[in-house]
C-alpha positions in Angstrom: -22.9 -7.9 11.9 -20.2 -10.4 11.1 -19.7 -13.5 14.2 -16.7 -14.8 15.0 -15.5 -17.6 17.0 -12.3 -17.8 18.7 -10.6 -21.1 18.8 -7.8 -21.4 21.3 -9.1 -20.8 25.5 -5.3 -20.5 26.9 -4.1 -17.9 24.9 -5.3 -15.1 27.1 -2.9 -12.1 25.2 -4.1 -12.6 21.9 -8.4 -13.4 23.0 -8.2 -9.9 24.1 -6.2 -7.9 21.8 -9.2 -9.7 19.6 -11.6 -9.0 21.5 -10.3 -5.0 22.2 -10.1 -4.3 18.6 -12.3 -6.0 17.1 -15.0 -3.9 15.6 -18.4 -2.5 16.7 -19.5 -4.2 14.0 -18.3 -7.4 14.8 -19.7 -10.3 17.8 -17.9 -12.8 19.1 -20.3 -15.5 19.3 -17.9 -18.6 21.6 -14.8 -20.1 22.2 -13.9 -23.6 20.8 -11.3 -25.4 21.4 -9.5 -28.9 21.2 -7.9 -29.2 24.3 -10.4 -28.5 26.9 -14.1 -28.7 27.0 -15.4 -25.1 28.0 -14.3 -21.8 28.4 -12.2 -21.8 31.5 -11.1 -18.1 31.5 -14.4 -16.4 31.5 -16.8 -18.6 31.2 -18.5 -17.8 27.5 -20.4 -19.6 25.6 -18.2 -23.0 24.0 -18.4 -24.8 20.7 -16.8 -28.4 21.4 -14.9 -28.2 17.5 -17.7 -31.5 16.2 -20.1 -29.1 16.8 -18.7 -26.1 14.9 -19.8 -27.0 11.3 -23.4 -26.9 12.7 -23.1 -23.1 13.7 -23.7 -19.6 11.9 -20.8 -17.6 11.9 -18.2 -15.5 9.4 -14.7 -16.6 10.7 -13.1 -18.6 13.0 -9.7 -17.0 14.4 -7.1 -18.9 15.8 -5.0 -17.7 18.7 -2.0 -21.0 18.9 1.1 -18.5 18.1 3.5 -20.8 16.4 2.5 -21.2 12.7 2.7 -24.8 13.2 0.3 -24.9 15.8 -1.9 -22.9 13.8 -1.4 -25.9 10.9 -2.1 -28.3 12.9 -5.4 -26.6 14.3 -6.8 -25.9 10.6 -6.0 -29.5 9.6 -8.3 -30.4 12.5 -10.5 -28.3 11.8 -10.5 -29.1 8.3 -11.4 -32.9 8.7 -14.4 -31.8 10.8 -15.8 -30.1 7.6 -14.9 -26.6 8.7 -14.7 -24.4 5.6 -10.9 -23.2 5.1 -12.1 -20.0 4.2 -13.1 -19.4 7.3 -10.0 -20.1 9.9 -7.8 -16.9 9.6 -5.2 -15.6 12.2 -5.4 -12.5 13.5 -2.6 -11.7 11.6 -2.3 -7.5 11.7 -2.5 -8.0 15.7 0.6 -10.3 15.2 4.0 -8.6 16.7 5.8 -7.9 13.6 2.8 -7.2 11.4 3.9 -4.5 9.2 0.5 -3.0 9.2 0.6 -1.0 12.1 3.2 0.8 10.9 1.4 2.4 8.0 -1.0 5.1 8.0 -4.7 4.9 7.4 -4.0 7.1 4.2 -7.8 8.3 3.8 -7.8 9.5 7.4 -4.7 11.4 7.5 -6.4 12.9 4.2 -9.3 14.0 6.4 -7.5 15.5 8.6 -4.8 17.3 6.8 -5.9 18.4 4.1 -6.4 22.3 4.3 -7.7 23.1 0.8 -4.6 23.1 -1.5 -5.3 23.1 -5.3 -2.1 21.2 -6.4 -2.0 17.7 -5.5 0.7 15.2 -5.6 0.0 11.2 -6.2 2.7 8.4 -6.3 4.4 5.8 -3.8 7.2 5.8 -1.4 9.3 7.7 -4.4 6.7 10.6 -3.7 5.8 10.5 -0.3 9.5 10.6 1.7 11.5 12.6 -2.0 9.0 15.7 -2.3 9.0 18.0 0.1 5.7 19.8 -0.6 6.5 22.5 2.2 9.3 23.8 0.1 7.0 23.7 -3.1 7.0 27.0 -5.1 2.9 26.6 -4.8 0.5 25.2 -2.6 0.6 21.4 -3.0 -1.1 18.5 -0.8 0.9 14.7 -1.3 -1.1 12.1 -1.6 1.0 9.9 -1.9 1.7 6.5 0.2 4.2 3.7 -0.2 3.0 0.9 -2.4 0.6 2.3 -4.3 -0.2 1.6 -8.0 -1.8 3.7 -10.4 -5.3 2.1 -9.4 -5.3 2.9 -5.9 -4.0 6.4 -6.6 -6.8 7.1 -9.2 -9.0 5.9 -5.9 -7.6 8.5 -4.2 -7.9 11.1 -6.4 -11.6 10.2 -6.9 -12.2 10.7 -2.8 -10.2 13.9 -3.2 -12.8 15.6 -5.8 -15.5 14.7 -2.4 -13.8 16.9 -0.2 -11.7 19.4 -2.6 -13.9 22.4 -2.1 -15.4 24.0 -5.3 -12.1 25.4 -7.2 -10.2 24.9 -10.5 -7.7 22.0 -9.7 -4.2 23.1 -10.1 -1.6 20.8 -11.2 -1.2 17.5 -10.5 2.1 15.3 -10.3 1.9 11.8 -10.8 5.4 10.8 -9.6 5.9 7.1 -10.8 9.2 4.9 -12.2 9.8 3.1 -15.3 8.0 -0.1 -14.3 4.4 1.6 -13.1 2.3 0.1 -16.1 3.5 -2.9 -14.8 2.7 -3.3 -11.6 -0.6 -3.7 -9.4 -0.6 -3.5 -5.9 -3.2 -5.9 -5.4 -1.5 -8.7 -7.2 1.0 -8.4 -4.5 1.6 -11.1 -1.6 4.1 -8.5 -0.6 1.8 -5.4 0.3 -0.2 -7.4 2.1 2.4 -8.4 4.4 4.5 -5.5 4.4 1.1 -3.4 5.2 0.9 -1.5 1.9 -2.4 -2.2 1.4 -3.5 -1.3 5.1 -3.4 2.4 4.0 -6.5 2.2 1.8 -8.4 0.1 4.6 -11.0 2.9 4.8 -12.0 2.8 0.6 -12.5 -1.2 1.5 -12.0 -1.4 -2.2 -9.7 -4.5 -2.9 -9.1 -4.8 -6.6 -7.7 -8.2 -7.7 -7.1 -9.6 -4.1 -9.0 -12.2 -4.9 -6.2 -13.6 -6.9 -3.7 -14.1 -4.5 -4.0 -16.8 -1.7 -2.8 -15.0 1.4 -4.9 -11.8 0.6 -8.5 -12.9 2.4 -6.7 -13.1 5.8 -5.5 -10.1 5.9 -8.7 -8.2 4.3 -10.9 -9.4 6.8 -8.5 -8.6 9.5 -8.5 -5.0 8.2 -12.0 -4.9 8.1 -12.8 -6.5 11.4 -9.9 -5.0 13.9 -8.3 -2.6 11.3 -10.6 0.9 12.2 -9.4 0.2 16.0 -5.9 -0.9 15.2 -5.6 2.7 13.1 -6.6 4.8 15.9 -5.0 3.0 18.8 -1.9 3.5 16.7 -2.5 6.5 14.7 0.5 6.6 12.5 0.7 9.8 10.8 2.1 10.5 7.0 5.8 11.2 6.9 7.2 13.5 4.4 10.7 13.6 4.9 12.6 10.4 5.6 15.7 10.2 8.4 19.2 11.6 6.6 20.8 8.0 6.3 22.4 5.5 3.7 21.6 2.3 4.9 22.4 0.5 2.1 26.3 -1.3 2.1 29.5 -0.2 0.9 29.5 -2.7 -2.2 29.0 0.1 -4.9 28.1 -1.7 -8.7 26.9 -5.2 -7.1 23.0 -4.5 -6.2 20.6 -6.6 -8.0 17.3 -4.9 -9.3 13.7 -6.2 -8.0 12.5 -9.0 -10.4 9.6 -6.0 -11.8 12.1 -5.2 -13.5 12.8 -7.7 -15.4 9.5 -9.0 -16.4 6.5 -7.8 -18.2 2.9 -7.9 -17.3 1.0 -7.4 -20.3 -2.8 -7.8 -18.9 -1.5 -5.2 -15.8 -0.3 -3.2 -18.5 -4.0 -3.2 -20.6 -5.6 -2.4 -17.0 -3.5 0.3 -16.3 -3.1 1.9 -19.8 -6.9 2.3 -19.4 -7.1 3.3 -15.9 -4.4 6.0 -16.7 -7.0 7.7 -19.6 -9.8 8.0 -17.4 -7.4 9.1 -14.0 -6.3 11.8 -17.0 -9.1 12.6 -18.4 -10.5 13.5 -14.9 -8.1 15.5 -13.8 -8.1 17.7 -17.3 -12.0 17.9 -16.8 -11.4 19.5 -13.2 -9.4 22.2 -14.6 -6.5 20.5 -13.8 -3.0 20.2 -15.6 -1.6 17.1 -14.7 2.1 16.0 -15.5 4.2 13.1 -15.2 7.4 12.8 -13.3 10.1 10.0 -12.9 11.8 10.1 -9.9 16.0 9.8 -9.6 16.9 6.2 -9.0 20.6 5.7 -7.3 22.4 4.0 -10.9 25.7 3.4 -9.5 24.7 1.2 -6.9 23.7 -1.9 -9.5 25.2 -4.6 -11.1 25.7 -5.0 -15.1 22.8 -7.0 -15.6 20.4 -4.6 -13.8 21.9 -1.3 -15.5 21.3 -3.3 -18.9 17.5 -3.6 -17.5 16.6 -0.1 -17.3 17.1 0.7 -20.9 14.1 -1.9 -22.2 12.0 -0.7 -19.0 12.5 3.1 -19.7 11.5 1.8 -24.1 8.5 0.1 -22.2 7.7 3.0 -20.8 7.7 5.4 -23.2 6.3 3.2 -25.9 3.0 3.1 -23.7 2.8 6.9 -23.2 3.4 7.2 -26.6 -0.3 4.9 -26.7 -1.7 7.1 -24.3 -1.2 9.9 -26.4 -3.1 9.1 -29.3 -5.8 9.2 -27.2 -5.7 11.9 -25.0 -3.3 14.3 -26.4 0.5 15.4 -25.3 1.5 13.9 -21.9 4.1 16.3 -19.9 7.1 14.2 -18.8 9.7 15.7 -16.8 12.4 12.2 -16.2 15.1 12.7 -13.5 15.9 9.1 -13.3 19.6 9.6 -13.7 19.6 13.1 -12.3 21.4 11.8 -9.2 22.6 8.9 -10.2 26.2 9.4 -8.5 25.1 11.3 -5.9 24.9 8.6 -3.2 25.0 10.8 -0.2 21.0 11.3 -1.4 19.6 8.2 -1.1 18.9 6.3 2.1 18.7 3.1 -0.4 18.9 2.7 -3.9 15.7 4.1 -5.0 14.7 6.4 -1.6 15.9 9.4 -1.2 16.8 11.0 2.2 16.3 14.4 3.3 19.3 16.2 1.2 18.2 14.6 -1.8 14.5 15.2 -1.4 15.6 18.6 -1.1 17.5 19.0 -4.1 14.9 16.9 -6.0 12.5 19.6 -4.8 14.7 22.3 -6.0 14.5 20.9 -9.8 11.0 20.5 -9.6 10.5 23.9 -8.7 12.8 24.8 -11.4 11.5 23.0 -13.8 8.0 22.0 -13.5 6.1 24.6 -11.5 8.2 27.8 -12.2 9.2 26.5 -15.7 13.0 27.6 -16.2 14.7 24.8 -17.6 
């Protein structure tokens, strides 16, 4: 049973969206605050802030809305010997939280999934570009934005709890040039986008502890997320709205800075992470194969079209590694298969429904039927 204290009697909207989702698991023990000298509002029990570092409790969360409100209270609280660790705002109940936008990914597992032998693991690329309803066999996507090749062996390791007792079909692990490179936990960016909301329920956080703004948000998931997911319920999308939002300025976009960089200790992790997420699938009957989804080329810039080509040696060069050890890996690279077709891409790297659907075509083609 974790206890909380909430500092901050006024703000009566955010003390009870806390105190509505907070978990079963969860008490709020009092109310401090620096402005008044009990609880006003209903009464509960009140910690005068001198008297906070001499009570037991988990976390302190701060209601004050403007962030530098919220500094001045922890500096406050700070000079009274209150651990830092232990202030966090309630950040995913925060208006423009990305979080509760995202699916709880394991949930929407548990319900959905009806049995299907073929499964299909990847990010964003995956989840909105293959359309597994128009798959030439029986596939379920497991795929969710943001995730790395960690979080998607994760997956696949709840997946052999509830597949029921059957060969395992094939598997597509549908990933770009820079995967080996990149670990979603490592990220300030899927924490605040909400990326890593989706695996709330494996409350498995990898190398969060790493980045500075990742504890705030991992207790919030575990102390108002399970509410938060079912007051929301967000389902899994497959097929993205038919739009280009991206701008008219054709040969001027600028690639991320993954791109551009090399991480060679993610790289180590991941090479290894890949064998056993391999060698799994093989040992439950499974054939699993690798696929790079179409990226929109004529929308960049010089310097990001001269980026791809060291990326794509990267990649290659570690598969090549992989080998070695655990035999042929079957690649099947469209990364340039659409690359002037802009009206298939809702950005430069998404597709929208037309080119999902003609990227499903080829993998039908080529992959599961086998004609190219």
């Amino acid at each position: 049973m974790k206890k909380v204290i909430i500092y901050g009697i006024k703000n009566i909207v955010v003390r009870r969206n806390i105190a509505n989702f907070l978990d079963d698991d969860c008490e709020i023990i009092g109310y401090s605050d620096g402005h008044y000298t009990y609880d006003f509002v209903d009464g509960k029990r009140f910690f005068p802030p001198e008297k906070l570092c001499e009570q037991e409790y988990d976390f302190i969360f701060l209601t004050p809305h403007s962030s530098a409100a919220q500094a001045e209270v922890r500096r406050f609280l700070s000079a009274l010997d209150v651990p830092s660790d232990k202030i966090i705002r309630p950040v995913i109940l925060e208006q423009n939280n990305q979080a509760k936008k995202y699916p709880d990914l394991i949930e929407c597992i548990r319900r959905n999934y009806q049995g299907e032998p073929n499964l299909v693991f990847g990010l964003s690329y995956s989840r909105e570009g293959v359309c597994v309803k128009e798959l030439s066999a029986p596939f379920f996507n497991c795929s969710c934005p943001g995730l790395d090749l960690y979080y998607n062996f994760s997956v696949y390791k709840y997946m052999e709890k509830i597949m029921p007792a059957q060969k395992l079909g094939m598997t597509m692990l549908v990933i770009p040039y820079y995967y080996f490179d990149y670990d979603m936990s490592l990220s300030a960016a899927a924490y605040t986008e909400g990326h890593t909301f989706a695996l709330r329920q494996l409350d498995d956080w990898h190398h969060y502890q790493r980045v500075s703004i990742a504890l705030e948000y991992v207790e919030n998931y575990r102390m108002l997320g399970k509410k938060v997911s079912e007051f929301y319920r967000v389902p899994l999308v497959e097929k993205t709205v038919n739009c280009r939002v991206f701008g008219e300025r054709e040969g001027s976009y600028m690639l991320d800075p993954m791109w551009f960089k090399g991480y060679e200790e993610t790289a180590s992790e991941n090479k290894e992470i890949f064998i056993r997420f391999y060698q799994k699938m093989e040992a439950g009957g499974g054939r699993p194969v690798v696929v790079v989804p179409p990226f929109y080329l004529n929308g960049y810039n010089r310097i990001s079209k001269e980026a791809f080509q060291p990326k794509r040696e990267r990649f290659y060069k570690i598969l090549s590694e992989l080998e070695q050890e655990i035999g042929p890996i079957a690649v099947y690279d469209y990364f340039d298969a659409f690359s002037d077709k802009r009206e298939f891409f809702r950005d430069l790297t998404h597709l929208n429904v037309h080119g999902a659907e003609a990227f499903t075509r080829l993998i039908n083609r080529d992959i599961i039927l086998g004609r190219r």
